[in-house]
MARPAMAR-549389 format. One line per field, with one value per residue (C-alpha): residue number from 1; x, y, z. Coordinates in nm, 2 decimals. Layout:
MARPAMAR-549389
pos <- (NUM, ...)
x <- (X, ...)
y <- (Y, ...)
z <- (Z, ...)
END
This chain:
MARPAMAR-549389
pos <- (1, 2, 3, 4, 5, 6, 7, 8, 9, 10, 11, 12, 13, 14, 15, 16, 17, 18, 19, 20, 21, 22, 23, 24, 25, 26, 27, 28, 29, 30, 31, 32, 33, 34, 35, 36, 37, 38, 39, 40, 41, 42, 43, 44, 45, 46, 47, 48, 49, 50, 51, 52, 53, 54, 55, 56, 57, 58, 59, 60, 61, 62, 63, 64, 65, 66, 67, 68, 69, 70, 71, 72, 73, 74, 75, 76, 77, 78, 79, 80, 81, 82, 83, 84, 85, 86, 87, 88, 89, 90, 91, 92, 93, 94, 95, 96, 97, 98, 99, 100, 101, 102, 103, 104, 105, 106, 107, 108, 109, 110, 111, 112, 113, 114, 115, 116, 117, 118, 119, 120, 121, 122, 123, 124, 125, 126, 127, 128, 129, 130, 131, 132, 133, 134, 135, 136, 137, 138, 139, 140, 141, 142, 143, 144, 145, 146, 147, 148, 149, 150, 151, 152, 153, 154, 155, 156, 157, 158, 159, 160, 161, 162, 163, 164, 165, 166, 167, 168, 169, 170, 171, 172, 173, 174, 175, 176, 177, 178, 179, 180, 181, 182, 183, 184, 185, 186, 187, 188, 189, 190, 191, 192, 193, 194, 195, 196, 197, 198, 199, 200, 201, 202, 203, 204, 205, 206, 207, 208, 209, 210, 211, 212, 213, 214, 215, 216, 217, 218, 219, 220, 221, 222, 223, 224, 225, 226, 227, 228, 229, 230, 231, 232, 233, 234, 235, 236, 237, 238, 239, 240, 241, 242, 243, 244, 245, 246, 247, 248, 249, 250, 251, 252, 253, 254, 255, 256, 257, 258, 259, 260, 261, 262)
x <- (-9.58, -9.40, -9.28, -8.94, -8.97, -9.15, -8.88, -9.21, -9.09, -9.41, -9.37, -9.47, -9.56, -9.81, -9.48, -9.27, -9.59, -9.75, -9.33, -9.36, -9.74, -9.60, -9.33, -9.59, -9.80, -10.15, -10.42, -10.73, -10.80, -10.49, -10.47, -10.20, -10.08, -9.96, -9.69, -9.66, -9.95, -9.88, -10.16, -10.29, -10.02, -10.01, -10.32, -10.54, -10.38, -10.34, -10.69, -10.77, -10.69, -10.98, -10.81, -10.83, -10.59, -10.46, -10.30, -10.12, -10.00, -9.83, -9.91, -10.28, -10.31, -10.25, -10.44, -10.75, -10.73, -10.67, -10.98, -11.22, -11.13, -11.24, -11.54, -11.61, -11.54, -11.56, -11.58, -11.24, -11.09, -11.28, -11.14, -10.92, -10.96, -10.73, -10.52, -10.41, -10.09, -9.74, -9.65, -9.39, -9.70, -9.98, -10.02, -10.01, -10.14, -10.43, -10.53, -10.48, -10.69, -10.44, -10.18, -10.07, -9.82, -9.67, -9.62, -9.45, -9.24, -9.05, -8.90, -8.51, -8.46, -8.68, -8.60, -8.43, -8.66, -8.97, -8.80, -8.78, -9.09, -9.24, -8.99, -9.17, -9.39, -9.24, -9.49, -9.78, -9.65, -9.60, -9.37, -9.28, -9.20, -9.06, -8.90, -8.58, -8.23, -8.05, -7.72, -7.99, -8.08, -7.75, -7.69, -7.99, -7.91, -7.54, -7.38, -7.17, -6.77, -6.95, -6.84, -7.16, -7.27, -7.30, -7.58, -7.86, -7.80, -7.80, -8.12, -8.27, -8.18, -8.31, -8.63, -8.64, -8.51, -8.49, -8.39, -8.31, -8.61, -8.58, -8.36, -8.59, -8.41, -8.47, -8.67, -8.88, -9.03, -9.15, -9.02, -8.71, -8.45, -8.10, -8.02, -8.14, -8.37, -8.45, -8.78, -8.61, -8.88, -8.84, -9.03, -9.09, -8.96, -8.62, -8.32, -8.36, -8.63, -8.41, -8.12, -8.32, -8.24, -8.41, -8.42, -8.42, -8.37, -8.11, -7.97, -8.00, -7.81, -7.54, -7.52, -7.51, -7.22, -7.01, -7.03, -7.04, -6.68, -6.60, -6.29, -6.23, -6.15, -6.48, -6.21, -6.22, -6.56, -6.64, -6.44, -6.74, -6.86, -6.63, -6.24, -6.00, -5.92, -6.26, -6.37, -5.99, -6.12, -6.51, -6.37, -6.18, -6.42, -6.66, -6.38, -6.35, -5.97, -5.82, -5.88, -6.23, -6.40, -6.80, -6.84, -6.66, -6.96, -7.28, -7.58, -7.54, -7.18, -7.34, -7.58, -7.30, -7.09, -7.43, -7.50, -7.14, -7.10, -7.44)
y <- (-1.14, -1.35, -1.22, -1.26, -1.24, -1.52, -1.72, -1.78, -1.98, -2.14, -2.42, -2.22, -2.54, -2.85, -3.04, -3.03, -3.03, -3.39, -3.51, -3.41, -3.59, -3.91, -4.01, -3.97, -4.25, -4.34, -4.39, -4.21, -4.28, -4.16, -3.75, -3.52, -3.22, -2.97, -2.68, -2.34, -2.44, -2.08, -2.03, -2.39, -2.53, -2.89, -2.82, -2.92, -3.22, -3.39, -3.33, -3.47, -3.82, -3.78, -3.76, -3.51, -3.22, -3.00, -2.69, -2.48, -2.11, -1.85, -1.58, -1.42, -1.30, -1.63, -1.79, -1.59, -1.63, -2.01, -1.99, -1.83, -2.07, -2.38, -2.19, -2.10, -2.41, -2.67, -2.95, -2.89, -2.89, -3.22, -3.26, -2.93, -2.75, -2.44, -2.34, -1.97, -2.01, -2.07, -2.44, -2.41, -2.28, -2.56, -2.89, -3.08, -3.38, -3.25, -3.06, -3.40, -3.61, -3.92, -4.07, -3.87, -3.77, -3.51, -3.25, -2.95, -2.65, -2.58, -2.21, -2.24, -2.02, -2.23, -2.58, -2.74, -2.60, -2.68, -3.04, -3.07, -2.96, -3.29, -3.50, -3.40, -3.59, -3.86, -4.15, -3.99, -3.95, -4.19, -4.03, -3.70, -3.53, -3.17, -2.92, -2.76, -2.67, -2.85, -2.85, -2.93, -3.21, -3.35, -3.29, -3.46, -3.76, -3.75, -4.12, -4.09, -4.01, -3.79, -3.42, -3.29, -3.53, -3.35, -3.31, -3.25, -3.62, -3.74, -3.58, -3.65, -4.03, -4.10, -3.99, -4.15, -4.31, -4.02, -4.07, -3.78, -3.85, -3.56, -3.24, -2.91, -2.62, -2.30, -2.22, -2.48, -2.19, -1.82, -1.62, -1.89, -1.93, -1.83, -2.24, -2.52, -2.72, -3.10, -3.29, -3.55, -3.87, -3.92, -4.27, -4.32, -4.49, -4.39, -4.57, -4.46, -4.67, -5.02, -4.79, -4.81, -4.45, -4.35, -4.02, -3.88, -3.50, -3.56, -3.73, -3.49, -3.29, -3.49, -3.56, -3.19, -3.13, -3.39, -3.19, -2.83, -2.78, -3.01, -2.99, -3.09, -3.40, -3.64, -3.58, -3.18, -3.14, -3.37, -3.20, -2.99, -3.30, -3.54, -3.53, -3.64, -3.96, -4.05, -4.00, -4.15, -4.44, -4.44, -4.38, -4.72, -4.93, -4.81, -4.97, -4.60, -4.38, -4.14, -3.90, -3.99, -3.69, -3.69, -3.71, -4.06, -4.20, -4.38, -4.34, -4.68, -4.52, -4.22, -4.45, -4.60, -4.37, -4.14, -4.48, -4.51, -4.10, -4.14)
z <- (0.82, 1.05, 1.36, 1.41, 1.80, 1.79, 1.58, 1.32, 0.98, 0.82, 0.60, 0.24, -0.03, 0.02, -0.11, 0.21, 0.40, 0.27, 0.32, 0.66, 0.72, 0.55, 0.85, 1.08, 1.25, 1.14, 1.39, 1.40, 1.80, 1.85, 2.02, 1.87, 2.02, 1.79, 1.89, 1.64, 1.43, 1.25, 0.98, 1.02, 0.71, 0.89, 1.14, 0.83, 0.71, 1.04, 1.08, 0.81, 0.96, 1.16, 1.53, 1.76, 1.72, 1.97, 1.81, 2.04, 1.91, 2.08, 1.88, 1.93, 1.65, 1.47, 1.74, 1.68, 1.26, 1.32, 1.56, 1.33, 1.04, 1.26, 1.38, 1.03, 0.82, 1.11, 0.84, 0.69, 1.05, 1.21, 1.60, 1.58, 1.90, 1.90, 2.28, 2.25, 2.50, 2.60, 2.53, 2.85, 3.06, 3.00, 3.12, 2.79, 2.95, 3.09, 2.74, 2.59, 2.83, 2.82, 2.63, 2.34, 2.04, 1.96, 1.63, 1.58, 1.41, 1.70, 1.72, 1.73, 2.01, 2.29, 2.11, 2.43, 2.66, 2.49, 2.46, 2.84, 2.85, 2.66, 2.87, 3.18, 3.01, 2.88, 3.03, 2.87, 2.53, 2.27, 2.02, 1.91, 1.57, 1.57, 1.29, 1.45, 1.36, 1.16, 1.37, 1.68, 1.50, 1.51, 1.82, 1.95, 1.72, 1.80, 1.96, 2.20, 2.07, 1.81, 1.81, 1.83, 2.12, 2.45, 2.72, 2.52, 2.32, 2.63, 2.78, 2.48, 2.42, 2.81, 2.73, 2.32, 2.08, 1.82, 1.45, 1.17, 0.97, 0.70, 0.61, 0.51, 0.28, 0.40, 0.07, 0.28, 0.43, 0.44, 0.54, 0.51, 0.78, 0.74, 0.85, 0.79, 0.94, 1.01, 1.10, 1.43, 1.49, 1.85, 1.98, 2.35, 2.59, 2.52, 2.69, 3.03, 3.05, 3.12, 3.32, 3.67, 3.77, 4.08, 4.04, 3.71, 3.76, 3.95, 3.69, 3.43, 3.64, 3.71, 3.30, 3.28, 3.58, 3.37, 3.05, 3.22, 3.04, 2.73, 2.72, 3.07, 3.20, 3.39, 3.70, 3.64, 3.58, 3.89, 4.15, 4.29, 4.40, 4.51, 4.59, 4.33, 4.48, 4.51, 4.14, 4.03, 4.21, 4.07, 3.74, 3.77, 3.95, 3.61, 3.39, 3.27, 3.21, 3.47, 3.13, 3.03, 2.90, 2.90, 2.53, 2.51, 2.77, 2.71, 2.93, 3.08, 3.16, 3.32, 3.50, 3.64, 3.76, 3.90, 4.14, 4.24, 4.32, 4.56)
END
């Protein structure tokens, strides 16, 4: 059974499963890092591309089971190497040995932070492809003036270029979800890439100070920071309203008001 603690929905029918491993990459030289690989449902297919696999699973217990099938049947899992663990505790790069990509059935309760996780990353990884929420999903994908775009779009579209690639029913899984959920394609390097931030956590931070209350004004939200005549005159120099909320900006608007605050 699945443990709810854990936030464990396995995907229950080869059908969703082989419409999942068709939007990813081919490439046998290519390593792949898998988060939640639960009872092995996708472990087995990607392996079956001939590339080393990665599969990291917090649960022991699954762990262990997923462990003895390699050990047992080691042809039907060729490259598997299983990591009992905490995705947010390991080094993912040095488990992968170099560049590498990036799978998973992400648990909806540590979704952001397992994504900030990967972004630590971000210069080692060449895309990534993770099950979440649905109304995640659209966030992550959201453009800015969007209702649902907000700091995590932001975070997110620094560090990729990520695209909705497929909606999942709950019936998708067992035991199923009471949401839906969404498979987001996320390809590397994202925006941030051509923006020539300095200092990138910094950044994020900034991003996340200007969306700290939405429906504030940039000038409200910004006050911790700088005086009100100061931002009235950033804003301006940015081409940007007195009113300018933080939903309405694009990075490259963030960039530039982040250089002109410091």
């Amino acid at each position: 059974m699945a443990r709810q603690r854990l936030g464990q929905h396995f995907l229950s029918g080869p059908g969703w499963q082989k419409r999942i491993l068709d939007t990813l990459p081919r490439g046998s030289e290519e390593v792949w890092i898998e988060i939640g690989p639960g009872h092995g449902e996708m472990t087995r297919m990607l392996a079956a591309r001939g590339r080393r696999l990665i599969a990291i699973e917090a649960d022991p217990r699954l762990a262990a089971n997923l462990q003895e099938a390699v050990r047992a049947q080691p042809g039907e899992w060729p490259g598997v190497e299983v990591v009992s663990g905490d995705v947010l505790e390991l080094d993912l790069a040095k488990l992968a040995g170099g560049r590498f990509r990036v799978y998973g059935n992400l648990p909806y309760y540590i979704t952001s932070p397992i994504l900030h996780q990967l972004f630590n990353r971000a210069d080692q990884i060449s895309s990534i492809h993770v099950v979440m929420q649905l109304e995640v999903a659209e966030r992550v994908v959201a453009a800015p003036g969007c209702r649902e775009y907000g700091y995590l779009s932001a975070a997110c579209q620094f560090y990729t270029r990520p695209k909705l690639a497929l909606r999942i029913p709950p019936g998708a899984f067992h035991p199923p979800p009471k949401v839906k959920s969404a498979l987001v394609q996320m390809a590397l390097p994202g925006e941030g890439a051509s923006l020539g931030v300095a200092d990138e956590a910094k950044f994020l931070k900034f991003i996340q100070l200007c969306f700290s209350h939405k429906r504030k004004t940039l000038r409200n939200n910004l006050l911790t920071i700088a005086s009100d005549q100061r931002i009235h005159e950033i804003l301006a120099s940015c081409g940007l309203r007195p009113d300018a909320r933080a939903e309405q900006l694009s990075l490259t608007h963030f960039a530039a008001l982040f250089a002109a605050i410091a």
